[in-house]
C-alpha positions, 0 to 999 in steps of 0.5 A: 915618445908617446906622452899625449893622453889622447889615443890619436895623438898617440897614433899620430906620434907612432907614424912619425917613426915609421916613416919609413916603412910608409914611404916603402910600402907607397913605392912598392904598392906604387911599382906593383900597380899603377906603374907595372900595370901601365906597362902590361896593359900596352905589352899584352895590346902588342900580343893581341896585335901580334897574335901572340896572345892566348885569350879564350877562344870566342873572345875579343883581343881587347876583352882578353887585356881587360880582364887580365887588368882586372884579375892583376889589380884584384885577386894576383900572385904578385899582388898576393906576395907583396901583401903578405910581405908587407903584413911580415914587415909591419909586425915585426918592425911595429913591435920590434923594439920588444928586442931590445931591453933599454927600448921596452924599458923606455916604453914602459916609462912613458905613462901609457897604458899597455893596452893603448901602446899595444892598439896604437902600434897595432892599428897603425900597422894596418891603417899604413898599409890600407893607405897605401894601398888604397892610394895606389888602388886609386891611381891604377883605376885612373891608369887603366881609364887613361888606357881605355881598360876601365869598366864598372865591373873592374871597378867593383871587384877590384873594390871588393878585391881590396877588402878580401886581400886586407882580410889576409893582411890582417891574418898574416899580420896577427900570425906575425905578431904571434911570432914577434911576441914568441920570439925576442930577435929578428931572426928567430921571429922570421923563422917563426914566421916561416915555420907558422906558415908551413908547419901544417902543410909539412905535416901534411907532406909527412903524413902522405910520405910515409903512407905512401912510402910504407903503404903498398895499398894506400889509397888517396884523393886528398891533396896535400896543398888543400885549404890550411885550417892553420895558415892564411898564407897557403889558404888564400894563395890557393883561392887567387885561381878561383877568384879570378875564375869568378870575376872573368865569369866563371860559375858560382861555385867558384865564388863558393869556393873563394868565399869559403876559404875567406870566411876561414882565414877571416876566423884564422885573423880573428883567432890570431888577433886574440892569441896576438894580445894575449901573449903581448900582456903576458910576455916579460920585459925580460924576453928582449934579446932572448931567442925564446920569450917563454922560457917554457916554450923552448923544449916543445917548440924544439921537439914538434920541429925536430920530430917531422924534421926526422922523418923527412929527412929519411923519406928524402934518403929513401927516395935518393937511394931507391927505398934502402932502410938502411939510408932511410935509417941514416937519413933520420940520424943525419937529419935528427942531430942536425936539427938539434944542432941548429935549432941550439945555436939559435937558441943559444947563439953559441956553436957549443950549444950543439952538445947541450939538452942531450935529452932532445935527442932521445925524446925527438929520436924515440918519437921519431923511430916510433912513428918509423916503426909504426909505418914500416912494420904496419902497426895498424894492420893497413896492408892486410885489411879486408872487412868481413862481409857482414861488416860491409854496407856497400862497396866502390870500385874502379879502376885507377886508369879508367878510360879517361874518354867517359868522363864525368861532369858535376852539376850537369846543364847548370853553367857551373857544369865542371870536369870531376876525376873519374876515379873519384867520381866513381867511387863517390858515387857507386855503393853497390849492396850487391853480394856477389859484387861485394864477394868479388871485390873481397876475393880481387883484394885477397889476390892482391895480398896473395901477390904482393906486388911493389905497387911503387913499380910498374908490371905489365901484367896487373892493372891497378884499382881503387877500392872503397868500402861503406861499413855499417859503422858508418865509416868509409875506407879506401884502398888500392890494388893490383889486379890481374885481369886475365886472371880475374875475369869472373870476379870484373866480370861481375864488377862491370855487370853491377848496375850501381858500378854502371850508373857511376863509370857511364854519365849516359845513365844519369836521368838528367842526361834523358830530361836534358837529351833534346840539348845533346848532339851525338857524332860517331867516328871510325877513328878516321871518318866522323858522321854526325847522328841527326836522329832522337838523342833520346832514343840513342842514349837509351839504347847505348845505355842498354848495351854498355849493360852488357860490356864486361871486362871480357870484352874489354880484354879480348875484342877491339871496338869498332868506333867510338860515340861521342854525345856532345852537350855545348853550353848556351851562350858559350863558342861553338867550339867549346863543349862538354863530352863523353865518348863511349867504345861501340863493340860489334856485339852492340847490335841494337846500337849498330842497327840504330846508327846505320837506320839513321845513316850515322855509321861507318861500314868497316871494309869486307874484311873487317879493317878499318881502311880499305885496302884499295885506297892505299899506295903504301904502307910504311912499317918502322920497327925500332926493335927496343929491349926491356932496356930501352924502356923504363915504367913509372909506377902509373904505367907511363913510359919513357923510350929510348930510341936509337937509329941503329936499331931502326929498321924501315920497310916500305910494302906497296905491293897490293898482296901486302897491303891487303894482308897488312892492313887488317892489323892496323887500329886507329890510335884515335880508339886507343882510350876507349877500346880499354888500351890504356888499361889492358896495355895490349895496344902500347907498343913503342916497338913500331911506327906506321905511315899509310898514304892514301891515293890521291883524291882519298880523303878523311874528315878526321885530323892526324890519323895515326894507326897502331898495330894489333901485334896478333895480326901483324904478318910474319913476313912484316916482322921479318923484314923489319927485324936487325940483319943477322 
């Protein structure tokens, strides 16, 4: 036992009885890097010299080995799982003889302190594991010299590697002890273990269930796996991304973004380390065995599991059996007297605990119908609220399957430049002051409430929206929608012609798009040929600019644009295949625009009748008409499709007559315009219902890949509907 007065000696009589644990945690450490690396390195140099590699494009093969080094001996998942494990391991192998009651009381016999005994044991745990680890760290740097994958750069973050990662160490290894001290046998502590670590995400998980269960307008950009303020576990895993983002040379944001969740679960070791010791003093010697160490902790620790057990349990049977209450309800019962049922027999150790603390039952089961209750009913009035006008500083407004093709970028020319969601950029960014913007999206809400539609199922008709208002109290609060926009058109209308809803949907109209314009290119495509703009790029954002002022919802839902406009910027320094862009539709009332892009030989003229294709080139044209029923597809709540086919139902006509032809191919729309022409959005142009197959004649050649054409249903001819319907 410890009986030398000297605290190194002390630390040095602990390690002898943990050998063990030293010699697994060297053999792990030791597999995970240097051996597992030694391996990877010769595997992924055979995928370069296969081909079989996915490395960025404009990189070398031997660059893209490197750098997969550097991040698997830095910042890795697998590295990541075997630290957090050991961190569990040594906490509770280091205090476990807390379990047992002749072992503390040989303990407390011996004439240490309470605080030496604690800091030694504690302290050897984490020099153990530093050790081991930094060994290994060593020996795989020498592997990867060997191998020719070492550079000063490797060396430097796998450095700075070692110290953030025995930052998480030390905070799961302080969250452990907590567990260890709460707790008086392996098995509850490892179940407090798992229950510290996830407790916060399954709240989370609850609360954004039940919302969006019970909330028909619930609107959310919040991720539920964001940062944990309460567990290093989920907070670091979700960092490993950004840092290896940084070390392979990405932005300095994501270097922010790391340090950011460092700093927290550096707070989150500091706070635990506190919590750790206290609990250690207070703790009774009588604990040892025990399921609980604090008597008094039993009951709460019980209800705040039992409660979100609960719901969840009937969240899950809502989902299973397509949001019956009545399951929901049985969900709840089911998952209420099993919780407490197994939560006694571990108390207790003894399967007639099951019908003990009743009283559990009723608190956790009244709490849980409550919060129920409260969602169910809508308690909160969060389904019915519209703000008085008077109440509203500033709204927010989009559409929640905005044309993707716009696109938005924050820090714009920086090499942090990043992709942001539209939806949320737009609604971050607009807060129009207008009134009549203001009174349009009150009257699109009220339409809303009138409907009442199940936004959890799809209808053709009604296109869901985000919504955002800025009160005058300072708060904000979002909303979602279902608009119908053939019905709504004055109300978007107005919507789409507000300058602030514009500055935010179009990027174009950011300033330091014009400071910057002398970096952009521009290309100008018909959905089947591309012609670079050699003109001022200035001048055509300006002119772009001006008509999208004038693109209203109107013409979104009863025109077909004409091409798109794709304004490219290409980062400095990065391949030429790599850009950033945004593309905009190009409608014929676009006048300025069109005579700008013909005035610099960069548009392409559509043919006399207005098709896309000239009839003249074309040797066939191959209509498959697959006949689906309402059966035969089936509609996420988003509006995504899943088809069934069947070759029964099939039906081919090949027309190469050139009367046909000619009347066929006023109906066929570049695919390629789908997303900007707003087809996403309106759904006037998904139609799985026909496959088009057009071949040229020979000589007849397009710079654009994979052409692929959908038709416009209102121009299709009669005579194509017939003879590809079923034979009667």
């Amino acid at each position: 036992m410890i009986s030398k007065s000297s605290f190194w000696a002390s630390m040095k009589e602990n390690l002898k009885r943990r050998g063990w644990t030293v010699l697994l945690c060297m053999l792990v450490m030791f597999l995970v890097l240097p051996v597992s690396q030694a391996m990877a390195v010769s595997v992924n140099r055979q995928k370069v010299e296969t081909g079989d590699s996915y490395y960025m494009a404009g990189g070398s093969g031997s660059e893209w080995v490197a750098n997969t080094f550097m991040n698997a001996i830095s910042f890795d998942m697998l590295l990541f799982a075997v630290i957090g494990a050991f961190a569990v391991l040594f906490a509770i192998q280091g205090f476990s003889w807390l379990y047992s009651r002749k072992k503390t009381d040989m303990y407390m016999s011996v004439p240490v302190s309470s605080r030496k005994r604690y800091f030694t044991i504690y302290l050897n745990g984490i020099g153990i594991f530093a050790g081991c680890y930094f060994c290994t760290l060593l020996m795989v740097l020498a592997v990867g010299a060997a191998l020719g994958v070492l550079t000063g750069k490797t060396i430097l973050v796998a450095l700075g590697a070692f110290l953030c990662n025995m930052i998480f160490f030390a905070a799961v290894y302080n969250l452990s002890i907590i567990a260890v001290m709460m707790t008086g046998n392996v098995l509850v502590t490892l179940l407090a273990c798992g229950a510290f670590f996830m407790y916060e995400y399954m709240l989370r998980f609850l609360l954004d269930g039940m919302r969006s269960a019970f909330f028909r307008t619930y609107c959310s950009f919040a991720d539920v796996l964001d940062k944990s303020w309460t567990s290093p576990l989920i907070t670091y895993s979700l960092e490993q991304y950004s840092a290896n983002s940084y070390s392979t040379g990405g932005g300095s944001r994501y270097l922010r973004l790391f340090m950011e969740d460092l700093a927290l679960v550096a707070v989150q070791a500091v706070v635990y380390g506190v919590i750790a010791y206290i609990l250690y003093r207070k703790r009774k010697a009588e604990a040892a065995g025990k399921s609980m160490a604090f008597a008094r902790s039993k009951s709460a620790v019980k209800l705040l599991v039992m409660v979100p057990v609960t719901l969840m349990a009937g969240l899950w049977f809502r989902g299973l059996s397509g949001g019956s209450v009545f399951f929901t309800v049985l969900g709840m019962l089911i998952g209420l007297l099993l919780c407490h049922g197994l939560i006694q027999i571990i108390y207790e150790f003894d399967i007639r605990s099951v019908l003990m603390k009743k009283w559990h039952l009723f608190a956790a089961g009244g709490a849980a119908a409550f919060i129920f209750c409260f969602f169910y009913f809508d308690f909160s009035g969060y389904d019915t609220y519209i703000p008085e006008t008077e109440e509203i500083a500033s709204v927010a407004f989009t559409l929640q399957n905005d044309i993707y093709s716009f696109s938005n970028y924050d820090k714009l020319f920086q090499k942090d430049i990043y992709y942001v969601d539209h939806e949320e950029y737009v609604l971050e960014h607009m807060a129009s002051e207008d009134t009549d913007t203001i009174e349009a999206v009150r009257a699109l809400v009220r339409k809303d409430h009138e409907a009442d539609l199940d936004m959890s199922v799809y209808n053709k008709d009604y296109t869901p929206v985000y919504i955002r208002y800025n009160l005058t109290n300072g708060k904000s609060v979002c909303r979602s929608a279902a608009v119908n926009l053939r019905e709504a058109l004055p109300e978007m209308d107005a919507v789409f012609a507000d300058r602030a809803y514009q500055l935010a949907r179009y990027q174009i109209n950011d300033p330091l798009m014009m400071e910057n314009a002398d970096q952009l290119s521009a290309v100008f495509s018909n959905g089947l040929e591309e012609v670079n703009y050699l003109g001022d790029t200035s001048q055509l954002l300006k002119v772009l600019s001006d008509e999208l002022n004038n693109y209203s919802c109107t013409m979104m839902m009863n025109e077909l644009p004409l091409g798109i406009l794709r304004i490219k910027y290409h980062l400095p320094g990065e391949p030429e295949e790599m850009y950033y862009s945004w593309a905009y539709p190009v409608y014929p009332e676009f006048a300025d625009m069109l005579g700008l892009l013909k005035e610099q030989g960069a548009y392409v003229q559509q043919s006399e009748d207005g098709s896309f294709i000239d009839p003249d080139k074309v040797v066939s044209i191959t209509v498959t008409c697959y006949n689906l029923t309402d059966d035969d597809i089936s509609y996420s709540a988003d509006g995504s499709r899943s088809v069934s086919y069947s070759n029964e139902q099939a039906v081919t006509e090949t027309f190469t007559d050139p009367q046909d032809i000619r009347m066929i191919v006023p109906a066929l729309f570049p695919a390629m315009l789908m997303d900007v022409s707003g087809g996403y959005i309106t759904g006037k142009l998904q139609d799985d219902n026909y496959d088009i197959s057009v071949v040229f004649k020979p000589g007849v050649k397009y710079n654009t890949p994979n052409i692929r054409f959908i038709p416009v249903p209102e121009r299709l001819p009669d005579f194509v509907i017939e003879k590809t319907s079923p034979a009667q």
